[in-house]
KOLLUM-881339 format. One line per 8 residues: number of its first residue (from 1); their letters; for each residue x, y, z of C-alpha. Coordinates in nm, 3 decimals, decimal comma, padded with zeros to 5 digits. Layout:
BEGIN
NUM = a = X Y Z; ...
***
This chain:
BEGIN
1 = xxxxxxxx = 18,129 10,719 09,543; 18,278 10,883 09,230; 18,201 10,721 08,888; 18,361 10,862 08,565; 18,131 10,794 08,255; 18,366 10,762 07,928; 18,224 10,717 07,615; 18,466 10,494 07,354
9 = xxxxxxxx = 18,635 10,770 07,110; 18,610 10,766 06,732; 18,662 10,497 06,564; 18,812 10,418 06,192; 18,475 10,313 05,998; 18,180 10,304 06,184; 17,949 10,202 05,861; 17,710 09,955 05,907
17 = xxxxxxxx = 17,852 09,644 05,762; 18,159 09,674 05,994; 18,056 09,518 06,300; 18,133 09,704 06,643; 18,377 09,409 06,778; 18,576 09,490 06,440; 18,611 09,892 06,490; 18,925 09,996 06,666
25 = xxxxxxxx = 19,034 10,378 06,771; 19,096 10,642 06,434; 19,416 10,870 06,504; 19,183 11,136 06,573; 18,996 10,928 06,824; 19,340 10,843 06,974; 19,431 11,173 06,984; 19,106 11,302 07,142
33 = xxxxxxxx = 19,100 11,064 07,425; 19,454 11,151 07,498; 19,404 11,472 07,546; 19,076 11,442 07,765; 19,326 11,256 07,983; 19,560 11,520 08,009; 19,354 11,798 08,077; 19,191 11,563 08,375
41 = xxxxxxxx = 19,535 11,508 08,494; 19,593 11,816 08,505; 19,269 11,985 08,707; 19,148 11,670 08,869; 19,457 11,480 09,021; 19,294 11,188 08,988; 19,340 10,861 09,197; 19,108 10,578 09,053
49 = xxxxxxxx = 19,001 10,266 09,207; 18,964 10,084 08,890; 18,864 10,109 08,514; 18,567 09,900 08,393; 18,533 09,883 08,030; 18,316 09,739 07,759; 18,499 09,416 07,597; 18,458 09,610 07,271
57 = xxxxxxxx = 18,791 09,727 07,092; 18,736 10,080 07,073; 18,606 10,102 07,441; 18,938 09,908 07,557; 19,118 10,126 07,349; 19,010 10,417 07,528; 19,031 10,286 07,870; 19,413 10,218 07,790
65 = xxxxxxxx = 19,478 10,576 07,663; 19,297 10,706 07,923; 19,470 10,550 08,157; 19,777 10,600 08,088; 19,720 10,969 08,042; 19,582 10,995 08,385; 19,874 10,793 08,506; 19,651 10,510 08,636
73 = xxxxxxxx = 19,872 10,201 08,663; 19,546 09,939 08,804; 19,388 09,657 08,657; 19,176 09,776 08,357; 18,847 09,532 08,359; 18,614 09,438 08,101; 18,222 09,325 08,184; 18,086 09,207 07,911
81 = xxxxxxxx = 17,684 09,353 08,025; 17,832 09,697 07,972; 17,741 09,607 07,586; 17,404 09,742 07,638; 17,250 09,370 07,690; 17,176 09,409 08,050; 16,952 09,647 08,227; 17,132 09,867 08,456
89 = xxxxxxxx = 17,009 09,771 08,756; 17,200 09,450 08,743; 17,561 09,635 08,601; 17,548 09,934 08,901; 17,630 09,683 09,191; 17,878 09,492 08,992; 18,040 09,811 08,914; 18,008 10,019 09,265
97 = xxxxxxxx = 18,190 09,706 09,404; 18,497 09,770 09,207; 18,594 10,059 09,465; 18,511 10,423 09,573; 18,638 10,606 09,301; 18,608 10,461 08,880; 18,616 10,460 08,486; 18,340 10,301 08,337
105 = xxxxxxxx = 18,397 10,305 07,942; 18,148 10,221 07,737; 17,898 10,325 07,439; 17,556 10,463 07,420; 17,268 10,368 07,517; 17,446 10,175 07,768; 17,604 10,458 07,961; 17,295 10,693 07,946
113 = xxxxxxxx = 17,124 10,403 08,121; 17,357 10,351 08,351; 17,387 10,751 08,415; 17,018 10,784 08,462; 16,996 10,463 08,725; 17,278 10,595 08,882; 17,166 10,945 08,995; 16,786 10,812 09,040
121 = xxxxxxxx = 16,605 11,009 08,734; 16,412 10,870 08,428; 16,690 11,038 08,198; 17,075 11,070 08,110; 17,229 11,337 07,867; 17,403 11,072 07,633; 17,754 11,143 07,588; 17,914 11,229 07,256
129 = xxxxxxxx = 18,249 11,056 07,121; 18,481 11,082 07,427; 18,287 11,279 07,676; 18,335 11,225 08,004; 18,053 11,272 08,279; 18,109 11,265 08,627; 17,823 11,147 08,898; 17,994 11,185 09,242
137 = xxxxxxxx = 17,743 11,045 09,560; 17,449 10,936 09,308; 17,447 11,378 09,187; 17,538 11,445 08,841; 17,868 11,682 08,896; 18,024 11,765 08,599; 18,109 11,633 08,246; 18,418 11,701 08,000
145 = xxxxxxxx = 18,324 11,719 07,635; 18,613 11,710 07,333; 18,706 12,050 07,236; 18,575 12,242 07,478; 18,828 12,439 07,733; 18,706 12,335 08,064; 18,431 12,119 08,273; 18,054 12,197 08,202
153 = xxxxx = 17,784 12,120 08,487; 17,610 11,785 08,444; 17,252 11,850 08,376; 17,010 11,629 08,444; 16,607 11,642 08,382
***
């Protein structure tokens, strides 16, 4: 089991009176993401079962331009519980059953949740804007923040 954590990238106006199903990618979240996928691409040659994605506009945003960056040609999924509405004991089955090897894209709190159920520990380092963390057989491997030249170890308390 391989699971890719993606957080959405930046979005145009994240103010409070614009409500999260109204915010869509910025340019420089677009171009952020797309570069995450490249440098992936190019260290990781990945091969993904499927992408699972929040139903929110920025998160399917990012699954697309991830995606395509990492030349992933699948079915890209939404699941509405990765909105942060369900616990995460009821979204880690769903999503292990979508294959060996996958994307989930969502926002915080959701994916530190998820993260933390995942590897079996109380916490999760949340992800910033377009970070991608890695949990490969239930250990916390790696992560990928924007910006920085290379893969840091995952570390988890």
């Amino acid at each position: 089991m391989e699971v890719y954590l993606l957080r959405s990238s930046l979005v145009v106006d994240d103010s409070p009176s614009v409500t999260e199903g109204q915010r869509f990618l910025s340019l420089e979240g677009r171009q952020i993401v797309r570069a995450l996928g490249n440098k992936i691409r190019l260290t990781e040659e990945p091969s993904f079962d499927r992408f699972i994605t929040s139903p929110l506009p920025a998160a399917v945003q990012t699954a697309e331009l991830f995606a395509d960056r990492t030349d992933y040609v699948g079915v890209i999924e939404t699941l509405p519980l990765l909105t942060g509405e369900a616990p995460p004991a009821v979204i880690a089955p769903l999503l292990l059953a979508r294959g060996e090897r996958i994307v989930v894209v969502a926002d915080e709190p959701a994916l530190a949740s998820l993260g933390a159920f995942l590897v079996g520990r109380p916490t999760f380092p949340p992800a910033l804007h377009s970070q991608v963390s890695v949990i490969k057989d239930r250990q916390p491997a790696w992560c990928l923040r924007p910006g920085e030249l290379g893969r840091q170890l995952l570390l988890v308390a």
